[in-house]
N, C-alpha and C positions, 0 to 999 in steps of 0.2 A: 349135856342138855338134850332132852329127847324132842325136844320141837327143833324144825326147821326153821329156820330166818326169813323170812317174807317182805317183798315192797308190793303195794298197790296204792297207783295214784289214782284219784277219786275226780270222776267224770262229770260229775250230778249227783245231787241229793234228790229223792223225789220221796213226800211226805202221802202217807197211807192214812187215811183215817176208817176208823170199823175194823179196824186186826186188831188179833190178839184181845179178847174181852171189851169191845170199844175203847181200849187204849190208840194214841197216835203214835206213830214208828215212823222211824226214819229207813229209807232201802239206801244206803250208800250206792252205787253206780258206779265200777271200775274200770278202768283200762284189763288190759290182761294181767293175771297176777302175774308178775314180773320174774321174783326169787319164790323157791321157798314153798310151805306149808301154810294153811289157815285152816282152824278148825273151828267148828261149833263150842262156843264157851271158853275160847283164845282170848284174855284180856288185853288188847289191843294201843296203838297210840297214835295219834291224827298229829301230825308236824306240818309245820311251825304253832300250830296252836298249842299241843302240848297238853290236849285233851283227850283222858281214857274210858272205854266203854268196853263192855265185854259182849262178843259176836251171839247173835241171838238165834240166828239161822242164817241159810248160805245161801244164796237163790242162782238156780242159773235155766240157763235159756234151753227149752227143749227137755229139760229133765223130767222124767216123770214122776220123781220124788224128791225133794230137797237132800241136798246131799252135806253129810256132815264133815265131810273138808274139802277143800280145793288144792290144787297144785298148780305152779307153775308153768305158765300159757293157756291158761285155763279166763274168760272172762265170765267174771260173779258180779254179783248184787249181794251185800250184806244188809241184813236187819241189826239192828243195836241192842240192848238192854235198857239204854238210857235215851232220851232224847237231846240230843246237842246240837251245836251249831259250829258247822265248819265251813271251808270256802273251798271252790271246785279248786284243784291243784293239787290237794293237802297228800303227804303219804301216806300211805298207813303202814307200820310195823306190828311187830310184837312188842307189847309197852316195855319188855325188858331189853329191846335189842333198839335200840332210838338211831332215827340213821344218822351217820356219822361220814362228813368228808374225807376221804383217803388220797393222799396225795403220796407217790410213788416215784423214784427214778432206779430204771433199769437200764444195764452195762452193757455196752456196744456191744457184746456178745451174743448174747440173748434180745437184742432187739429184734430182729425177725421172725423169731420164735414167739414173741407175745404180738409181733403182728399178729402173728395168723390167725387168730381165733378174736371171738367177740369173749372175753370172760366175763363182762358185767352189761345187763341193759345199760348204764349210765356209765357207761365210760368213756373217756375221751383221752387219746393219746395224742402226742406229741414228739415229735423228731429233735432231738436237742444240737445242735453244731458239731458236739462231738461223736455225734452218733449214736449217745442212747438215747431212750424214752424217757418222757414225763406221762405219767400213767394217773388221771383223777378219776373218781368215782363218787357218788353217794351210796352208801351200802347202811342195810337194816343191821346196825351193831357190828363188833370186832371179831365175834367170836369165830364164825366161819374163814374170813378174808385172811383173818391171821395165819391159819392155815395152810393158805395157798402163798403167802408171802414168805413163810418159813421154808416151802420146797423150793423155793429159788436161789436159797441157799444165800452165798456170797454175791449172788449177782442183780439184787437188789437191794436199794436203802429205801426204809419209810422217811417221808420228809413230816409228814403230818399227819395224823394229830399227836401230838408231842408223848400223848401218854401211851399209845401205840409203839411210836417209835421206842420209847423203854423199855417197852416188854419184850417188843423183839431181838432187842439188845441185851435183854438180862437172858433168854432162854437161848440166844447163841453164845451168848459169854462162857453160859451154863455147858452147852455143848462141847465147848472148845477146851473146857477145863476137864472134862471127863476124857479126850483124846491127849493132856499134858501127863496124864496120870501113868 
């Protein structure tokens, strides 16, 4: 996949009338973008509504040109294609990458090592009695997370989302039968 994986949660709507050909536009209004890439013409997805529009222009503060993507920690203002309705809170992804709850436990080993760092804005760990972590997140799709859950090797299990947890399990199965050989 050559795009990057994106969250941005939406601040405010503020509606423009007179842009664009006296069409009315919506400017979405962001927090900082969170993960990730956004580009000009990135067909997009507003969660929980579950409603797609594709990015019209990028606005940001100070710019002296509209700029055709943004990066993460970066705060934007997007214009739409379409005119919708959403409600302040919503995410926004890339409409192929829909965020998705990741719930993790990692092995007293490796707990203080995933102390150390922050790897997700949205994550929230947990000390277990026995000394690992319960590790949640919401993240924009599987395709990146998977990733980082793979280099942990043995010393994490996916608890959920169940179809997650399969795949991780069939590409270390996978592994494991290649080093039986």
């Amino acid at each position: 996949m050559d795009q990057e994986t994106f969250n941005l949660s939406i601040r405010k709507f503020l509606k423009m009338v007179g842009v664009n050909s006296q069409r009315e536009i919506e400017l979405a209004v962001g927090k900082a973008l969170e993960t990730g890439t956004l580009k000009v013409g990135d067909e997009i997805l507003f969660s929980p509504s579950n409603k797609r529009v594709r990015v019209a222009s990028i606005e940001a503060w100070a710019a002296a040109k509209a700029p055709l993507s943004a990066s993460a920690g970066r705060s934007v203002g997007i214009t739409l294609d379409d005119q919708i309705f959403v409600q302040r809170g919503e995410v926004v992804s890339h409409a192929d990458q829909p965020p998705v709850d990741v719930e993790l436990r990692f092995a007293p080993a490796v707990a203080s090592r995933v102390l150390e760092a922050t790897w997700h804005p949205s994550q929230r760990v947990e000390r277990e009695t026995d000394g690992s972590l319960r590790w949640t997140a919401t993240v924009a799709g599987t395709i990146e997370i998977r990733l980082w859950i793979l280099s942990w090797g043995a010393d994490v299990e996916v608890i959920g989302p169940e179809e997650l947890r399969r795949d991780v399990a069939a590409t270390l199965e996978r592994a494991s039968q290649r080093y039986r050989a």
